[in-house]
C-alpha positions as CSV (number, residue, x, y, z in Angstrom):
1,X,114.9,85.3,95.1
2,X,114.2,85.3,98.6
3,X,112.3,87.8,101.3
4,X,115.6,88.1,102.9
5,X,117.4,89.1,99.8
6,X,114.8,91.6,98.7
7,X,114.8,93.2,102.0
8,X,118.7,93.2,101.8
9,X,118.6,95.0,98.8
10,X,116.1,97.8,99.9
11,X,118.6,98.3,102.7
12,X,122.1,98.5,100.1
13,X,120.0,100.9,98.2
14,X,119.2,102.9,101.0
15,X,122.3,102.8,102.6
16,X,123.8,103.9,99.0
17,X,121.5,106.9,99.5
18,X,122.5,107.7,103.0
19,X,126.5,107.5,102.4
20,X,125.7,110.3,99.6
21,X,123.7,112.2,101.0
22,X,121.2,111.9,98.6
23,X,118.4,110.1,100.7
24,X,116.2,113.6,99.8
25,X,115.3,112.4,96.7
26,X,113.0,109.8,98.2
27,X,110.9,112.6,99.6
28,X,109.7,113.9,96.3
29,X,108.1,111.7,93.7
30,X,108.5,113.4,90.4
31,X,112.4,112.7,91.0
32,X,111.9,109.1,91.2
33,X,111.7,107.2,87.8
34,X,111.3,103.8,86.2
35,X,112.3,102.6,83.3
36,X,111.8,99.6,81.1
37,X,111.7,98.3,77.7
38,X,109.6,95.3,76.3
39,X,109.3,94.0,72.5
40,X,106.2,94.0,70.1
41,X,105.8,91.3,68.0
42,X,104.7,92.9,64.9
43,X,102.8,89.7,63.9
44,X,101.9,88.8,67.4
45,X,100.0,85.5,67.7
46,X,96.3,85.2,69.0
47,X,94.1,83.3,71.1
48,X,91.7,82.8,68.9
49,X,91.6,81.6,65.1
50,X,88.8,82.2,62.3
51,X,87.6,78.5,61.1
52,X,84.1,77.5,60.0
53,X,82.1,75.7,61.8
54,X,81.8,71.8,62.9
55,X,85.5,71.6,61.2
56,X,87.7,69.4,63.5
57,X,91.0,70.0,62.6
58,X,92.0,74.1,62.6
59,X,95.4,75.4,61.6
60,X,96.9,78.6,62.0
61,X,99.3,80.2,59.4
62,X,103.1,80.6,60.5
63,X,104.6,83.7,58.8
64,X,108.0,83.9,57.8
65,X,107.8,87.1,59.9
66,X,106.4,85.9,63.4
67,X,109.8,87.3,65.1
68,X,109.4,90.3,63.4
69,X,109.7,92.9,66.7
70,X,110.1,96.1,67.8
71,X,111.5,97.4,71.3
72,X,109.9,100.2,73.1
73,X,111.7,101.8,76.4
74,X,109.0,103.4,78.6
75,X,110.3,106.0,81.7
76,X,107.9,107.1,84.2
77,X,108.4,108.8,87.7
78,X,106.5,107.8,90.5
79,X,104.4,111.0,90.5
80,X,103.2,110.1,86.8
81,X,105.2,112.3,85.0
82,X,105.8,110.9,82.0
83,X,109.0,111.0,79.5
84,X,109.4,110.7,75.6
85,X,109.1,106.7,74.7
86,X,111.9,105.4,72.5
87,X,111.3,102.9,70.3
88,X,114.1,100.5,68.7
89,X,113.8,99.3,65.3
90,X,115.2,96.1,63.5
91,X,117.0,98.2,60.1
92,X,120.1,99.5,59.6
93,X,118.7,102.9,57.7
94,X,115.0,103.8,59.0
95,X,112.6,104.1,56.1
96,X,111.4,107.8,55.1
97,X,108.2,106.4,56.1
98,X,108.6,106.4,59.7
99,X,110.7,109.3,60.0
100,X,108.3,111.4,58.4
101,X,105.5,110.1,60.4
102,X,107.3,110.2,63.7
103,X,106.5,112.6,66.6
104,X,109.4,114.4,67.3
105,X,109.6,114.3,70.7
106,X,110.3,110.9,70.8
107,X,113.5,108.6,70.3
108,X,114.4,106.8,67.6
109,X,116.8,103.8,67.5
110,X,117.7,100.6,65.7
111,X,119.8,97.4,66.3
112,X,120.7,94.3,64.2
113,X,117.9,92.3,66.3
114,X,115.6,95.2,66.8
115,X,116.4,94.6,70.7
116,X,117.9,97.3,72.8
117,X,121.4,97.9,72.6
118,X,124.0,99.6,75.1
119,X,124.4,102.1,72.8
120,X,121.0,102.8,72.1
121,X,120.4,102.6,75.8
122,X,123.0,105.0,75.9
123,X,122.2,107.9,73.2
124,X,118.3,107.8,75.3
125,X,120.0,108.8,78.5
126,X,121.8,111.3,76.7
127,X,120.3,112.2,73.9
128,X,116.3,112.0,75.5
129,X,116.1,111.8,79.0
130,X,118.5,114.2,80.4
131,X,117.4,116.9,78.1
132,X,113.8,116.0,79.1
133,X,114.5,116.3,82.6
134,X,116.3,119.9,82.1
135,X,113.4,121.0,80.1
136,X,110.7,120.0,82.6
137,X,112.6,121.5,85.3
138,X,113.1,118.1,87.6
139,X,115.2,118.7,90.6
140,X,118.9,116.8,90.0
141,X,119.8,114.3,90.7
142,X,117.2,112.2,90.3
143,X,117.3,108.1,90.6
144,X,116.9,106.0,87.8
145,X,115.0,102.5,89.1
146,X,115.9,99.8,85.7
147,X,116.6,95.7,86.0
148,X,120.4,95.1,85.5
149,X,120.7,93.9,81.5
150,X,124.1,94.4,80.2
151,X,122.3,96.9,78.0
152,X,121.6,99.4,80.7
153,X,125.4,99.2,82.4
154,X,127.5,100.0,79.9
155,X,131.1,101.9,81.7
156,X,129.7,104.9,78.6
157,X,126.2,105.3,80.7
158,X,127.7,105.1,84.0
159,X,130.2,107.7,83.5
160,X,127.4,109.7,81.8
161,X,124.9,109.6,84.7
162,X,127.6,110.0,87.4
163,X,128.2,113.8,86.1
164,X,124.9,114.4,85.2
165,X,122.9,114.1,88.3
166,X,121.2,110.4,87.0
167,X,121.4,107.5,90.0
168,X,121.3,104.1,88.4
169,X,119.8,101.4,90.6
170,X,119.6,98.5,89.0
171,X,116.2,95.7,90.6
172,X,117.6,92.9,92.4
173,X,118.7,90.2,89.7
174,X,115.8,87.9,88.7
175,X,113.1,89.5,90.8
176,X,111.7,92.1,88.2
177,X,108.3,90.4,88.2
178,X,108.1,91.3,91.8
179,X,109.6,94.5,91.9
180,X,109.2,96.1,88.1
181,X,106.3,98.3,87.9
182,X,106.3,99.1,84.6
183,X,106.1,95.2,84.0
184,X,102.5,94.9,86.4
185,X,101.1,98.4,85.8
186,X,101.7,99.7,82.4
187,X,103.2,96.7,79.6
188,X,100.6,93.5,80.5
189,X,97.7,96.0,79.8
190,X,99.5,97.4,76.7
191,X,100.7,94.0,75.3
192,X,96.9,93.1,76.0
193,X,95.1,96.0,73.7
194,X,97.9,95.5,71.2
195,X,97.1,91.8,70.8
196,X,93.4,92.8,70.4
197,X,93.6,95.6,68.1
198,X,96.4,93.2,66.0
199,X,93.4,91.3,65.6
200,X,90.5,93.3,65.1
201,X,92.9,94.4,62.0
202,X,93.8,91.2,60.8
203,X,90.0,90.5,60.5
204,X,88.9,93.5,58.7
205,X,91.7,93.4,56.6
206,X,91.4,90.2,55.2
207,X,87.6,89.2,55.6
C-alpha cells in the first residue's frame, strides 16, 4: 500500500466511470453507498476483570463459547441514507426465537462459521438492497464502494448487479483501514458500546 497506488486506483475507478458514462453518479450523494460487514463476538472479552482487592494473581474464565460470533453487513450512502442491516448467524435452522423477534425489514442469513458467505452476500443484493433502493426511489445505477473478499465477487453477484443498475467497486487490496469508512466512522464506535454494554450485563447478571 502506497500513495502512488492509492492515487492509481482513484484514477482506474474514475476512468471506469468515464468509459461508461456513468461519472454522474458522483454528483449526487444518496447514490453512492458503502458497505461492510464485521463480526460480534457474542462473548466478547473485556478490559477489565472483577477481583477483590490486594489479590495478586487474577484469572479470567475462558468459555467454551469465546468464538461464538455473529456477522452483521452495514450499507450506508454517502448522504446518510441508511439501508436494512443483515445479520449472519452461525445455525443451520434459525431458532423461532429470533425469527419471531426480528424486525422485518431486515435480512436474515446463516453460514457454517456464522461469517459471510457468497451466497449470503448474494441473496442481500438481491433479496434486500435492490428492493430497498426501488422502494426509496434512488436514482439507478448507483455504485456500490465494498473491500474485495471473495464473498462479495461471486460471477452470481456480478452478473446480478450488471443488469440491475449496482456498480461494484471493490477498495484497493489491503488498504481498507485507510479507505473503509464504515471501518473509522461507524464499527470502532459500535464494537466499543457493545463491549461495554456486554459488560455492564455480565455484572448485573451474575453479581
Amino acid at each position: 500500500v502506497t500513495h502512488n497506488n492509492i492515487q492509481d486506483w482513484f484514477s482506474k475507478v474514475n476512468n471506469y466511470l468515464e468509459e461508461n458514462n456513468i461519472c454522474q453518479i458522483l454528483d449526487d450523494p444518496s447514490r453512492i453507498f458503502n458497505c461492510d460487514e464485521t463480526a460480534f463476538f457474542l462473548n466478547p472479552k473485556g478490559n477489565t476483570v472483577l477481583a477483590k482487592r490486594g489479590v495478586k494473581t487474577v484469572y479470567q474464565k475462558v468459555n467454551v463459547n469465546e468464538k461464538e460470533c455473529l456477522t452483521v453487513l452495514i450499507t450506508c450512502s454517502a448522504s446518510g441514507l441508511v439501508a436494512p442491516p443483515t445479520i449472519i448467524f452461525k445455525q443451520k435452522r434459525t431458532p423461532h426465537d429470533i425469527i419471531n423477534n426480528y424486525p422485518e425489514e431486515w435480512g436474515l442469513g446463516k453460514s457454517d462459521s456464522g461469517w459471510m458467505t457468497s451466497e449470503a452476500f448474494f441473496e442481500f443484493v438481491a433479496n434486500l438492497f435492490y428492493p430497498w433502493l426501488i422502494k426509496t426511489q434512488i436514482t439507478l445505477p448507483v455504485i456500490l464502494f465494498m473491500d474485495g473478499h471473495t464473498s462479495h465477487l461471486s460471477l452470481q453477484t456480478s452478473q446480478f448487479c450488471e443488469s440491475h443498475g449496482i456498480v461494484l467497486v471493490a477498495f484497493y487490496p489491503n488498504a481498507t483501514h485507510l479507505l473503509q469508512p464504515m471501518d473509522i466512522a461507524v464499527f470502532r464506535p459500535l464494537k466499543e458500546a457493545w463491549r461495554k454494554k456486554f459488560h455492564e450485563w455480565r455484572i448485573n447478571t451474575y453479581e
